[in-house]
C-alpha atoms as an extended CHARMM CRD file, in Angstrom:
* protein
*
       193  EXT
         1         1  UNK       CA           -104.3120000000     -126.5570000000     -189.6980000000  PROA      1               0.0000000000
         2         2  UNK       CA           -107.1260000000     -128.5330000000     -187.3720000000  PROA      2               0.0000000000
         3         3  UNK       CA           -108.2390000000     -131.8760000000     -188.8980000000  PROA      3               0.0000000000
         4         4  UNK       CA           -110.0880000000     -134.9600000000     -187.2230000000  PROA      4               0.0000000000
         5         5  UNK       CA           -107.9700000000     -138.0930000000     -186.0690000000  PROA      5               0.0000000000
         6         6  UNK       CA           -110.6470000000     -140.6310000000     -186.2950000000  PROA      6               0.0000000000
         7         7  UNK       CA           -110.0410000000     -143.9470000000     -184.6470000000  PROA      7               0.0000000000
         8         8  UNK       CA           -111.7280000000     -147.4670000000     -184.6210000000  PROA      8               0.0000000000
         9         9  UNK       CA           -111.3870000000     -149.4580000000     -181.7120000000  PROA      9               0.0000000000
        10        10  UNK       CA           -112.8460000000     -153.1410000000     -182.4910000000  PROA      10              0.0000000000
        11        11  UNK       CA           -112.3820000000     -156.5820000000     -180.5130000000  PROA      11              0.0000000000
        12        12  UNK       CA           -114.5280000000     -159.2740000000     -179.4090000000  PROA      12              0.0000000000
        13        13  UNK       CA           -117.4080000000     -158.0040000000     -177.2030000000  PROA      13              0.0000000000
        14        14  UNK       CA           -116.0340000000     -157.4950000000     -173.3570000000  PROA      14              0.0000000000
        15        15  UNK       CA           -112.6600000000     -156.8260000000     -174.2940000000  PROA      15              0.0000000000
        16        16  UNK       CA           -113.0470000000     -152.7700000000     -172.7320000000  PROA      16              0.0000000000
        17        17  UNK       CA           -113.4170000000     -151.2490000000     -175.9590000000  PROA      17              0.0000000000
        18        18  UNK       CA           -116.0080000000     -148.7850000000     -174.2610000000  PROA      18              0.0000000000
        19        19  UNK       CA           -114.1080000000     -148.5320000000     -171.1130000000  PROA      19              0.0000000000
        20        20  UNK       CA           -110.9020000000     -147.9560000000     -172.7210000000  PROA      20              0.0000000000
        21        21  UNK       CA           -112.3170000000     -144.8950000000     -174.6990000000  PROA      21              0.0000000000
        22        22  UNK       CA           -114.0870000000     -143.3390000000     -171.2470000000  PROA      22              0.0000000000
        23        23  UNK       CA           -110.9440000000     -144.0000000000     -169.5410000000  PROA      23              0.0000000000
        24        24  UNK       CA           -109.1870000000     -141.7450000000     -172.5940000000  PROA      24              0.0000000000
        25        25  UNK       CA           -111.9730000000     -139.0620000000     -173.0380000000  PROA      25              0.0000000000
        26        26  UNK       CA           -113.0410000000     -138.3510000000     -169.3820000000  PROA      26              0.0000000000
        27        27  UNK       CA           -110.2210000000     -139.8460000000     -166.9950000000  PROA      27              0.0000000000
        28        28  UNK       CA           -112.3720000000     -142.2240000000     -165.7060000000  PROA      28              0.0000000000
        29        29  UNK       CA           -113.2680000000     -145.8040000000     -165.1870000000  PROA      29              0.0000000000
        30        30  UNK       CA           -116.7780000000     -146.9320000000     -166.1470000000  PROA      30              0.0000000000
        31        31  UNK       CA           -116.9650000000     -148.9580000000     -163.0440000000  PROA      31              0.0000000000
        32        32  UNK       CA           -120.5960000000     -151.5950000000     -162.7560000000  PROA      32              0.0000000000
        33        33  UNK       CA           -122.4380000000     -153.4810000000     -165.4780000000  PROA      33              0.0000000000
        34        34  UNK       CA           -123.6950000000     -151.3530000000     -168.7150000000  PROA      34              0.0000000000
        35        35  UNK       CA           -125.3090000000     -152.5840000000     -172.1200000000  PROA      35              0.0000000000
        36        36  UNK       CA           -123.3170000000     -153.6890000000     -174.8900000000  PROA      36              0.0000000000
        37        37  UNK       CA           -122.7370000000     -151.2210000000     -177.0730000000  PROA      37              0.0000000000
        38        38  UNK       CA           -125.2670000000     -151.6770000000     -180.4130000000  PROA      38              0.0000000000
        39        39  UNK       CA           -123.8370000000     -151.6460000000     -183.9180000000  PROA      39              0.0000000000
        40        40  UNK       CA           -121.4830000000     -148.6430000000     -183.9320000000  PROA      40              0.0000000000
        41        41  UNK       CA           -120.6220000000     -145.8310000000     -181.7030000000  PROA      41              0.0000000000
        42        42  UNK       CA           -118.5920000000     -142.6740000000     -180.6770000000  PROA      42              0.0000000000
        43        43  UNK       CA           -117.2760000000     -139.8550000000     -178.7970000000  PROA      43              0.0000000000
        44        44  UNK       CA           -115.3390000000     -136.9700000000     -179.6460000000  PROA      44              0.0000000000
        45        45  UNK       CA           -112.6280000000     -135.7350000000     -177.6670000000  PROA      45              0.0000000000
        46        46  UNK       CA           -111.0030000000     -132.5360000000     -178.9540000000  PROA      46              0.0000000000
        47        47  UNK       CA           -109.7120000000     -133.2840000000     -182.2850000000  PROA      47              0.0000000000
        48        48  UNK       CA           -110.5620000000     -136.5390000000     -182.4970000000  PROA      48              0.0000000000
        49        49  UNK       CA           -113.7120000000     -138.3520000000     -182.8680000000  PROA      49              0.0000000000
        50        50  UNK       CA           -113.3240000000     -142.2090000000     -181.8740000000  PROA      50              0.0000000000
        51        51  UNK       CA           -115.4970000000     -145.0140000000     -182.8830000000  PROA      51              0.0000000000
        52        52  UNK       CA           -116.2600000000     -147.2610000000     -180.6980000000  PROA      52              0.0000000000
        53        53  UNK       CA           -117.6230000000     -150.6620000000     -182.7050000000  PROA      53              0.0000000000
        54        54  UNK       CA           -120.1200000000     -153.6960000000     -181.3380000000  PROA      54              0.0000000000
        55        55  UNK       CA           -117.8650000000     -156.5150000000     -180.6370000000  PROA      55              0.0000000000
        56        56  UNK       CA           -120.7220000000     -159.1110000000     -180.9540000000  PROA      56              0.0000000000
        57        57  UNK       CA           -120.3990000000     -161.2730000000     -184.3600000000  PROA      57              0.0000000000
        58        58  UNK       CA           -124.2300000000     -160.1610000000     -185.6740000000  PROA      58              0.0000000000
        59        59  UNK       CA           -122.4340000000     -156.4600000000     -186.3650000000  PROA      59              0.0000000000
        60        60  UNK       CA           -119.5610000000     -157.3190000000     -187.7090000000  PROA      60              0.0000000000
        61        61  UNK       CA           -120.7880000000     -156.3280000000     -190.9030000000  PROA      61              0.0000000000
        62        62  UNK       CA           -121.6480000000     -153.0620000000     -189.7480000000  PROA      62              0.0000000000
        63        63  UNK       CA           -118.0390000000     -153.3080000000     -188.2520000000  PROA      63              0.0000000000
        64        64  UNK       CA           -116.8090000000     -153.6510000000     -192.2390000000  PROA      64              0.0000000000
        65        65  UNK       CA           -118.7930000000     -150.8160000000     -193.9360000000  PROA      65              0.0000000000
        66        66  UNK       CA           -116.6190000000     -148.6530000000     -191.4030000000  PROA      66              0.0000000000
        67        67  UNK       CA           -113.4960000000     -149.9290000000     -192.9280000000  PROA      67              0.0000000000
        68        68  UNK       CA           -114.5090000000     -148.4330000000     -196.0660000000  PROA      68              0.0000000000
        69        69  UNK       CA           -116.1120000000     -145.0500000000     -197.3860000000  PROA      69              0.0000000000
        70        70  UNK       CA           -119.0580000000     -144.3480000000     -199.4970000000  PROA      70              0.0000000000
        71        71  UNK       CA           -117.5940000000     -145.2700000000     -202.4700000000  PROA      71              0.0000000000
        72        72  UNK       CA           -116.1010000000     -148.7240000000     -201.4080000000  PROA      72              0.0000000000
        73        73  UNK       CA           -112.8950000000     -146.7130000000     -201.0310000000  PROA      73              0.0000000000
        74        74  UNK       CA           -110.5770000000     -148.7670000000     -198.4500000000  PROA      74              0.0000000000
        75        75  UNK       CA           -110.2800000000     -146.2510000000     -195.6690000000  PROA      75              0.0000000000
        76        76  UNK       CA           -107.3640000000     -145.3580000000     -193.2330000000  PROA      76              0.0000000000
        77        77  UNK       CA           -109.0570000000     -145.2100000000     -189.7970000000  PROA      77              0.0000000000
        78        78  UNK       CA           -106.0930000000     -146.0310000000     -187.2300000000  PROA      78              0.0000000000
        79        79  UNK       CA           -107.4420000000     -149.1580000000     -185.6470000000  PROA      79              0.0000000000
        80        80  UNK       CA           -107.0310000000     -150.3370000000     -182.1700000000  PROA      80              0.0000000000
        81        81  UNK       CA           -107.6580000000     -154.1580000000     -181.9720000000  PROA      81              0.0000000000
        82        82  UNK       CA           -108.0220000000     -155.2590000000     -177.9800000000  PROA      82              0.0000000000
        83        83  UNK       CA           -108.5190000000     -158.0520000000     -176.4380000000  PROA      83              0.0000000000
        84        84  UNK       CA           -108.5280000000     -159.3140000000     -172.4230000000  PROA      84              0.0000000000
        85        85  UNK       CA           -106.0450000000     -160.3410000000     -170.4860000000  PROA      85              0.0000000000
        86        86  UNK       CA           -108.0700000000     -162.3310000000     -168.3680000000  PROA      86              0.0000000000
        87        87  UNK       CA           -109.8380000000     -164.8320000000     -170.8060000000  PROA      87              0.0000000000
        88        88  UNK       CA           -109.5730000000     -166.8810000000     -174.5830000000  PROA      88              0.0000000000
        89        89  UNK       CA           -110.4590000000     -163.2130000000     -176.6590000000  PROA      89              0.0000000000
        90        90  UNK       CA           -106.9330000000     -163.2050000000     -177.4250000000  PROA      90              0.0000000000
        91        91  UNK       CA           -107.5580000000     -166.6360000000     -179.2780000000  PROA      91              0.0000000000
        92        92  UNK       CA           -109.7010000000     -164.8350000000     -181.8480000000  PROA      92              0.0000000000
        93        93  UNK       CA           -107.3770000000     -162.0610000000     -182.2280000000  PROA      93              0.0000000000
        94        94  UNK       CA           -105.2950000000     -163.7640000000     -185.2360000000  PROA      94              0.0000000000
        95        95  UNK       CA           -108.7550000000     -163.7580000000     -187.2120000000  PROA      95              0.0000000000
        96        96  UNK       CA           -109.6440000000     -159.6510000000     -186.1010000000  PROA      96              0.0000000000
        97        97  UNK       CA           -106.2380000000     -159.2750000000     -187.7140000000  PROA      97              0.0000000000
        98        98  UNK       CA           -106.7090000000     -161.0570000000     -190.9920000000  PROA      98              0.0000000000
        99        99  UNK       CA           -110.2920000000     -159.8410000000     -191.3680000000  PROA      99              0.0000000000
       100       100  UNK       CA           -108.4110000000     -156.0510000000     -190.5260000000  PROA      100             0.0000000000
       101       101  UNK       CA           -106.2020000000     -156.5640000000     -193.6380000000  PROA      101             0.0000000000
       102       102  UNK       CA           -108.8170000000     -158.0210000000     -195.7870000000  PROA      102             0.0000000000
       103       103  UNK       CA           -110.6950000000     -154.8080000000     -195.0480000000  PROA      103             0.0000000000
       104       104  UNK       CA           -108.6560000000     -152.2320000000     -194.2390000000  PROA      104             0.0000000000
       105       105  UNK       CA           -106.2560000000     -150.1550000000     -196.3930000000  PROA      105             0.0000000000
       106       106  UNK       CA           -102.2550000000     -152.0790000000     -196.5150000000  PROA      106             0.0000000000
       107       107  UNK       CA           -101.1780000000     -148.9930000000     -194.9530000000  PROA      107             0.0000000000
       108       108  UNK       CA           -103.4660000000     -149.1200000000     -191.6050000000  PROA      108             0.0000000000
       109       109  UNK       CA           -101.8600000000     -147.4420000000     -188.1390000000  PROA      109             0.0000000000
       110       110  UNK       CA           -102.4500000000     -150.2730000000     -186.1880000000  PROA      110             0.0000000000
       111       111  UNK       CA           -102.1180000000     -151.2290000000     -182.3950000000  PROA      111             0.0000000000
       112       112  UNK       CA           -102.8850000000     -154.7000000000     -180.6280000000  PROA      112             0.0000000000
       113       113  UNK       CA           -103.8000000000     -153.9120000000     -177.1810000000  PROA      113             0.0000000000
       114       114  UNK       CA           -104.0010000000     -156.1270000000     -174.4050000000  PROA      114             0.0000000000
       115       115  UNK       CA           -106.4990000000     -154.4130000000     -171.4690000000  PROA      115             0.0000000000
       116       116  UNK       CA           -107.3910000000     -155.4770000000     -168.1620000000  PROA      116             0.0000000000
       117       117  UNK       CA           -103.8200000000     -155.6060000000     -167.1030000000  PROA      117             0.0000000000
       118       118  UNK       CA           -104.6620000000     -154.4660000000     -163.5190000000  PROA      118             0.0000000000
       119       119  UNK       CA           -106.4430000000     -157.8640000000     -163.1950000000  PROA      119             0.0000000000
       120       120  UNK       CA           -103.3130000000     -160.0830000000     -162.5300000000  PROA      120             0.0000000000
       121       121  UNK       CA           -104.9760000000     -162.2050000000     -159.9440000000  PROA      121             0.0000000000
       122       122  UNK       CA           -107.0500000000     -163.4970000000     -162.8280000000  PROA      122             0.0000000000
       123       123  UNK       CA           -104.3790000000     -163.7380000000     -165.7940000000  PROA      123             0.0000000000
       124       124  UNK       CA           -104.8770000000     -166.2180000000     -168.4760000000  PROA      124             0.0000000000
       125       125  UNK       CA           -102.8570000000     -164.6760000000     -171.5640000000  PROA      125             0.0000000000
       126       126  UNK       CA            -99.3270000000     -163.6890000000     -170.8570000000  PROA      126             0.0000000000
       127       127  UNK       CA            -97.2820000000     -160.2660000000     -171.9290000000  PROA      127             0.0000000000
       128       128  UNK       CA            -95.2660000000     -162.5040000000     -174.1770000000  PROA      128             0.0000000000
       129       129  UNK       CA            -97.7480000000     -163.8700000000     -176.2120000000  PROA      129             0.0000000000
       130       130  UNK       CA            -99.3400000000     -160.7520000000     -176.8560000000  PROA      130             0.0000000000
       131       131  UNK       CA            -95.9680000000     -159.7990000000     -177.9310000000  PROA      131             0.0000000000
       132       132  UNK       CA            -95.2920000000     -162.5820000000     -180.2970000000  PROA      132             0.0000000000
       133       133  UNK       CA            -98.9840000000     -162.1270000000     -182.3480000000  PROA      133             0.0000000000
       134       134  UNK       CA            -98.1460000000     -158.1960000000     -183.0410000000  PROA      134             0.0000000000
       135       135  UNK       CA            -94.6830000000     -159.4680000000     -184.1470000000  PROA      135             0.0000000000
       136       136  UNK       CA            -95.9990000000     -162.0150000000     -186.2320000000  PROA      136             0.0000000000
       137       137  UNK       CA            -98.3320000000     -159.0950000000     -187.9050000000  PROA      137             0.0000000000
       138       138  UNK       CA            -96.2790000000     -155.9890000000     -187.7080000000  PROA      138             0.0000000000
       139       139  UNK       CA            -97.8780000000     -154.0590000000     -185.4230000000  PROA      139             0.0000000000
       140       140  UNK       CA            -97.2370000000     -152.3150000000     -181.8860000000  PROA      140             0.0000000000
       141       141  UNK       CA            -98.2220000000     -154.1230000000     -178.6820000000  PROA      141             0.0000000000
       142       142  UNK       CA            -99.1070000000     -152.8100000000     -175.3430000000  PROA      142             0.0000000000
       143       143  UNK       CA           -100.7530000000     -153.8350000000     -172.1670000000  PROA      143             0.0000000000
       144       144  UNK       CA           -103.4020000000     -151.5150000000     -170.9920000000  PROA      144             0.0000000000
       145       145  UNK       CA           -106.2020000000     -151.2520000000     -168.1020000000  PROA      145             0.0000000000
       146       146  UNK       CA           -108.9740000000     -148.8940000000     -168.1980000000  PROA      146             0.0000000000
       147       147  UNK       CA           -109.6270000000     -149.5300000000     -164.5730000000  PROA      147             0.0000000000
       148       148  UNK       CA           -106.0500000000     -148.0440000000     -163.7560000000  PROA      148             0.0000000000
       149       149  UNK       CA           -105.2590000000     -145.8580000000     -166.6680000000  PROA      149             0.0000000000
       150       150  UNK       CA           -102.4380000000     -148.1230000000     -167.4110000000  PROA      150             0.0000000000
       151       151  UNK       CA           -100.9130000000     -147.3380000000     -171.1040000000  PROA      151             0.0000000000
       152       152  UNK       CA           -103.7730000000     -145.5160000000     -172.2150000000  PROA      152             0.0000000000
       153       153  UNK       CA           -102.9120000000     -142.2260000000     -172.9310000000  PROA      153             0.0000000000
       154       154  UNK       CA           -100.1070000000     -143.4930000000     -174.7010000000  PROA      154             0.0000000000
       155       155  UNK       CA           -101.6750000000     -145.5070000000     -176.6140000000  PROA      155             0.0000000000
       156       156  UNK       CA           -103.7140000000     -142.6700000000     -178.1190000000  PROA      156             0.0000000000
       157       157  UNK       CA           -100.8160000000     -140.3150000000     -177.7460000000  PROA      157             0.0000000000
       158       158  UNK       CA            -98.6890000000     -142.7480000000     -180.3120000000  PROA      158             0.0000000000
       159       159  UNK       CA           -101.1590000000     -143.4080000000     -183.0880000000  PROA      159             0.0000000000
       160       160  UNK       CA           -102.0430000000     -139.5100000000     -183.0050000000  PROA      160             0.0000000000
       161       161  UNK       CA            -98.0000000000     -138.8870000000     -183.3250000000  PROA      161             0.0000000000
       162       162  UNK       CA            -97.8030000000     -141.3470000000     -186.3800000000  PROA      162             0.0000000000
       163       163  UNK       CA           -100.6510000000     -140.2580000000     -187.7750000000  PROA      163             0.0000000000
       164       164  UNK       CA            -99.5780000000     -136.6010000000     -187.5070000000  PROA      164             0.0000000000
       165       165  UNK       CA            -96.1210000000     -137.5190000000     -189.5160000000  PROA      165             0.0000000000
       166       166  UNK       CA            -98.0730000000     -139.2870000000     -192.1800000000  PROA      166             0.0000000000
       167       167  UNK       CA           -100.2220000000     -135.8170000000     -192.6780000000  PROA      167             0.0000000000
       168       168  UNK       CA            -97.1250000000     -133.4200000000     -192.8410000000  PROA      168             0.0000000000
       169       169  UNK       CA            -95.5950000000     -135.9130000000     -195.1720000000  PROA      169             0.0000000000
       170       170  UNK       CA            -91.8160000000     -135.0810000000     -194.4080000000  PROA      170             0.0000000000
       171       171  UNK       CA            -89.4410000000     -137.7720000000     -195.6490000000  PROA      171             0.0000000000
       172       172  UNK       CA            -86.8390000000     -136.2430000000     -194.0170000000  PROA      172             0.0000000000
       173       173  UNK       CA            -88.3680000000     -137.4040000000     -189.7680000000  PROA      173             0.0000000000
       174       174  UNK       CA            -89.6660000000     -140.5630000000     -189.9160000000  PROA      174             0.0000000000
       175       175  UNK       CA            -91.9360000000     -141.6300000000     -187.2430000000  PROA      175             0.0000000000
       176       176  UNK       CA            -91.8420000000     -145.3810000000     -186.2300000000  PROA      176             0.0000000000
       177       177  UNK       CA            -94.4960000000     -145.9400000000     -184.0760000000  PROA      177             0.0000000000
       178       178  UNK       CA            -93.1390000000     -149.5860000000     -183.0660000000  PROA      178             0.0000000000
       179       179  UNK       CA            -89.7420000000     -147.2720000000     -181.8140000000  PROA      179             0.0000000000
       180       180  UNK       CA            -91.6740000000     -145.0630000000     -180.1670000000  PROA      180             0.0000000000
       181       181  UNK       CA            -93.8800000000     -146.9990000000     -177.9490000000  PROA      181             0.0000000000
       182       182  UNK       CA            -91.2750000000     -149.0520000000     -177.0920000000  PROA      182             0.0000000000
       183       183  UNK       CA            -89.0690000000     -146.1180000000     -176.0080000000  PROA      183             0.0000000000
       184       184  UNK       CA            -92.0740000000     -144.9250000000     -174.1740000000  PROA      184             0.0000000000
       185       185  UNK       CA            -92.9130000000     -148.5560000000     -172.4510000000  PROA      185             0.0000000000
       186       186  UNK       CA            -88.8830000000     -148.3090000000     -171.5550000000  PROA      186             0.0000000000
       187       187  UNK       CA            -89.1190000000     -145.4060000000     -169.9890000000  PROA      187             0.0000000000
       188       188  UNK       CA            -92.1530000000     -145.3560000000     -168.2420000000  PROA      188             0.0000000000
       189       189  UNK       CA            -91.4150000000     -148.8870000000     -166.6560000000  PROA      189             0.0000000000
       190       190  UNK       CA            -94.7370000000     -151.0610000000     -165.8010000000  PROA      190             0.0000000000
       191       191  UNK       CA            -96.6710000000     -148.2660000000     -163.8260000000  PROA      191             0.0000000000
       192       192  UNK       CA            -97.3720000000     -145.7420000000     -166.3430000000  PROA      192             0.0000000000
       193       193  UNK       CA           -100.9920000000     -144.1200000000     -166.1480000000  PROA      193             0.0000000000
Protein backbone atom coordinates (compact mmCIF):
# COMPACT_ATOMS: atom_id res chain seq x y z
CA UNK A 1 0.00 0.00 0.00
CA UNK A 2 1.76 3.54 -1.26
CA UNK A 3 0.38 6.62 0.56
CA UNK A 4 1.87 10.29 0.88
CA UNK A 5 3.85 11.29 4.16
CA UNK A 6 3.25 14.94 4.01
CA UNK A 7 5.34 17.13 6.22
CA UNK A 8 5.34 20.86 7.36
CA UNK A 9 8.44 22.36 8.18
CA UNK A 10 7.73 26.00 9.80
CA UNK A 11 10.12 28.41 11.90
CA UNK A 12 10.95 31.93 11.90
CA UNK A 13 12.23 33.10 8.47
CA UNK A 14 16.21 32.14 8.12
CA UNK A 15 16.07 29.31 10.29
CA UNK A 16 17.04 26.70 6.93
CA UNK A 17 13.67 25.54 6.48
CA UNK A 18 14.40 25.59 2.59
CA UNK A 19 17.88 24.41 2.95
CA UNK A 20 17.05 21.71 5.24
CA UNK A 21 14.47 20.21 2.72
CA UNK A 22 17.19 20.54 -0.44
CA UNK A 23 19.68 19.08 1.78
CA UNK A 24 16.92 15.98 2.29
CA UNK A 25 15.52 15.81 -1.33
CA UNK A 26 18.70 16.31 -3.49
CA UNK A 27 21.86 15.75 -1.12
CA UNK A 28 22.83 19.05 -1.38
CA UNK A 29 23.49 22.35 0.23
CA UNK A 30 21.83 25.44 -1.25
CA UNK A 31 24.99 27.33 -0.83
CA UNK A 32 24.66 31.73 -1.71
CA UNK A 33 21.79 34.12 -1.06
CA UNK A 34 18.13 33.10 -2.53
CA UNK A 35 14.59 34.79 -1.98
CA UNK A 36 12.53 34.04 0.86
CA UNK A 37 10.31 31.64 0.18
CA UNK A 38 6.51 33.37 -0.44
CA UNK A 39 3.49 32.09 1.43
CA UNK A 40 3.73 28.30 1.10
CA UNK A 41 5.78 25.84 -0.73
CA UNK A 42 6.93 22.23 -1.65
CA UNK A 43 8.75 19.43 -3.07
CA UNK A 44 8.10 15.93 -3.41
CA UNK A 45 10.54 13.38 -2.83
CA UNK A 46 9.35 9.82 -3.48
CA UNK A 47 6.54 9.22 -1.22
CA UNK A 48 6.48 12.18 0.39
CA UNK A 49 5.55 15.59 -0.53
CA UNK A 50 7.02 18.27 2.05
CA UNK A 51 5.82 21.71 2.64
CA UNK A 52 7.98 24.07 3.04
CA UNK A 53 6.08 27.33 4.84
CA UNK A 54 7.11 31.36 4.75
CA UNK A 55 8.64 32.00 8.03
CA UNK A 56 7.92 35.80 7.82
CA UNK A 57 4.95 36.89 10.35
CA UNK A 58 2.62 38.51 7.25
CA UNK A 59 2.00 34.51 6.24
CA UNK A 60 1.50 33.11 9.17
CA UNK A 61 -1.98 32.92 8.46
CA UNK A 62 -1.44 31.17 5.40
CA UNK A 63 0.92 29.08 7.72
CA UNK A 64 -2.58 28.17 9.83
CA UNK A 65 -5.01 27.24 6.98
CA UNK A 66 -2.27 24.41 6.43
CA UNK A 67 -2.83 23.14 9.86
CA UNK A 68 -6.27 22.44 8.96
CA UNK A 69 -8.30 20.89 5.92
CA UNK A 70 -11.13 22.15 3.92
CA UNK A 71 -13.54 21.60 6.32
CA UNK A 72 -11.77 23.25 9.39
CA UNK A 73 -10.84 19.66 10.22
CA UNK A 74 -7.56 19.86 12.55
CA UNK A 75 -5.08 18.04 10.38
CA UNK A 76 -2.12 15.65 11.22
CA UNK A 77 0.76 16.96 9.06
CA UNK A 78 4.05 15.82 11.04
CA UNK A 79 5.58 19.17 11.76
CA UNK A 80 9.16 20.07 11.95
CA UNK A 81 9.61 23.34 13.99
CA UNK A 82 13.49 24.74 13.45
CA UNK A 83 15.15 27.27 14.56
CA UNK A 84 19.16 28.56 14.37
CA UNK A 85 21.75 27.84 16.30
CA UNK A 86 23.50 30.84 15.66
CA UNK A 87 20.99 33.66 16.69
CA UNK A 88 17.64 34.67 19.20
CA UNK A 89 15.03 32.37 16.67
CA UNK A 90 15.15 29.94 19.34
CA UNK A 91 13.59 32.74 21.65
CA UNK A 92 10.39 32.61 19.60
CA UNK A 93 10.29 28.98 19.49
CA UNK A 94 8.09 28.59 22.85
CA UNK A 95 5.34 30.72 20.92
CA UNK A 96 5.75 28.37 17.29
CA UNK A 97 4.99 25.68 19.84
CA UNK A 98 1.91 27.03 21.53
CA UNK A 99 0.53 28.48 18.30
CA UNK A 100 1.39 24.50 16.89
CA UNK A 101 -1.00 23.13 19.58
CA UNK A 102 -3.56 25.77 19.25
CA UNK A 103 -3.66 24.71 15.61
CA UNK A 104 -2.66 21.51 15.13
CA UNK A 105 -4.37 18.19 15.99
CA UNK A 106 -3.29 16.93 20.11
CA UNK A 107 -1.86 14.07 18.43
CA UNK A 108 0.82 15.98 16.05
CA UNK A 109 4.37 13.96 15.18
CA UNK A 110 6.41 16.62 16.15
CA UNK A 111 10.25 17.44 16.05
CA UNK A 112 12.14 20.67 17.37
CA UNK A 113 15.15 21.00 15.32
CA UNK A 114 18.02 23.01 15.94
CA UNK A 115 20.04 23.66 12.30
CA UNK A 116 23.12 25.33 11.54
CA UNK A 117 25.04 23.14 13.87
CA UNK A 118 28.16 23.17 11.61
CA UNK A 119 28.40 26.90 12.53
CA UNK A 120 30.05 26.51 16.03
CA UNK A 121 32.36 29.42 15.61
CA UNK A 122 29.22 31.51 15.74
CA UNK A 123 27.04 29.65 18.54
CA UNK A 124 24.61 31.58 20.51
CA UNK A 125 21.96 28.83 21.70
CA UNK A 126 23.40 25.80 23.35
CA UNK A 127 22.50 21.81 22.79
CA UNK A 128 21.08 21.93 26.26
CA UNK A 129 18.65 24.42 25.94
CA UNK A 130 17.30 23.12 22.91
CA UNK A 131 16.99 20.07 24.93
CA UNK A 132 15.18 21.47 27.85
CA UNK A 133 12.25 23.42 25.48
CA UNK A 134 11.36 19.89 23.63
CA UNK A 135 11.29 18.43 27.20
CA UNK A 136 9.23 21.01 28.49
CA UNK A 137 6.73 20.26 25.34
CA UNK A 138 7.09 16.61 24.67
CA UNK A 139 8.69 16.44 21.68
CA UNK A 140 12.06 15.03 20.08
CA UNK A 141 15.10 17.31 19.77
CA UNK A 142 17.96 17.21 17.43
CA UNK A 143 20.72 19.34 16.14
CA UNK A 144 20.95 19.49 12.44
CA UNK A 145 23.02 21.42 9.56
CA UNK A 146 21.99 21.51 6.07
CA UNK A 147 25.39 22.73 5.11
CA UNK A 148 26.89 19.32 6.43
CA UNK A 149 24.04 16.92 6.28
CA UNK A 150 24.27 16.65 9.95
CA UNK A 151 21.00 14.73 11.45
CA UNK A 152 19.03 15.19 8.51
CA UNK A 153 18.19 12.12 7.11
CA UNK A 154 17.32 11.04 10.38
CA UNK A 155 15.31 13.41 11.10
CA UNK A 156 13.05 12.54 8.16
CA UNK A 157 13.86 8.89 8.55
CA UNK A 158 12.18 9.05 12.31
CA UNK A 159 8.97 10.95 11.72
CA UNK A 160 8.41 8.66 8.49
CA UNK A 161 9.03 5.47 11.00
CA UNK A 162 6.40 6.90 13.55
CA UNK A 163 4.24 7.87 11.18
CA UNK A 164 4.36 4.47 9.44
CA UNK A 165 3.38 2.67 12.99
CA UNK A 166 0.53 5.05 13.47
CA UNK A 167 -0.86 3.87 9.78
CA UNK A 168 -0.52 0.02 10.41
CA UNK A 169 -2.11 0.64 13.73
CA UNK A 170 -0.54 -2.43 15.65
CA UNK A 171 -0.86 -2.13 19.42
CA UNK A 172 1.19 -4.85 19.82
CA UNK A 173 5.03 -2.60 18.43
CA UNK A 174 4.91 0.59 19.65
CA UNK A 175 7.04 3.12 18.08
CA UNK A 176 8.45 5.93 20.38
CA UNK A 177 9.93 8.29 18.34
CA UNK A 178 11.64 10.18 21.45
CA UNK A 179 13.43 6.31 21.99
CA UNK A 180 14.30 6.10 18.74
CA UNK A 181 16.10 9.20 17.91
CA UNK A 182 17.79 9.06 20.89
CA UNK A 183 19.06 5.51 20.22
CA UNK A 184 19.96 6.79 16.85
CA UNK A 185 21.80 10.19 18.23
CA UNK A 186 23.63 7.39 20.67
CA UNK A 187 24.77 5.54 18.18
CA UNK A 188 25.70 7.68 15.57
CA UNK A 189 27.79 9.94 18.03
CA UNK A 190 28.03 13.83 16.91
CA UNK A 191 29.15 13.22 13.20
CA UNK A 192 26.28 11.60 11.67
CA UNK A 193 25.41 12.83 8.00
Amino acid sequence: LMCFMQVMLVGDSGVGKTCLLVRFKDGAFLAGSFISTVGIDFRVSSNQWIWDTAGQERFRSVTHAYYRDAHGEKLIPPLYLLYVLVSCSYCICQAWLTEIHEYAQQDVVLMLLGNKADATHNRVVKREDGEKLAKEFGVPFMETSARSGLNVELAFTAVAKELKHRFMKDPSERFKLHEYVNKEMKGAGCCRT
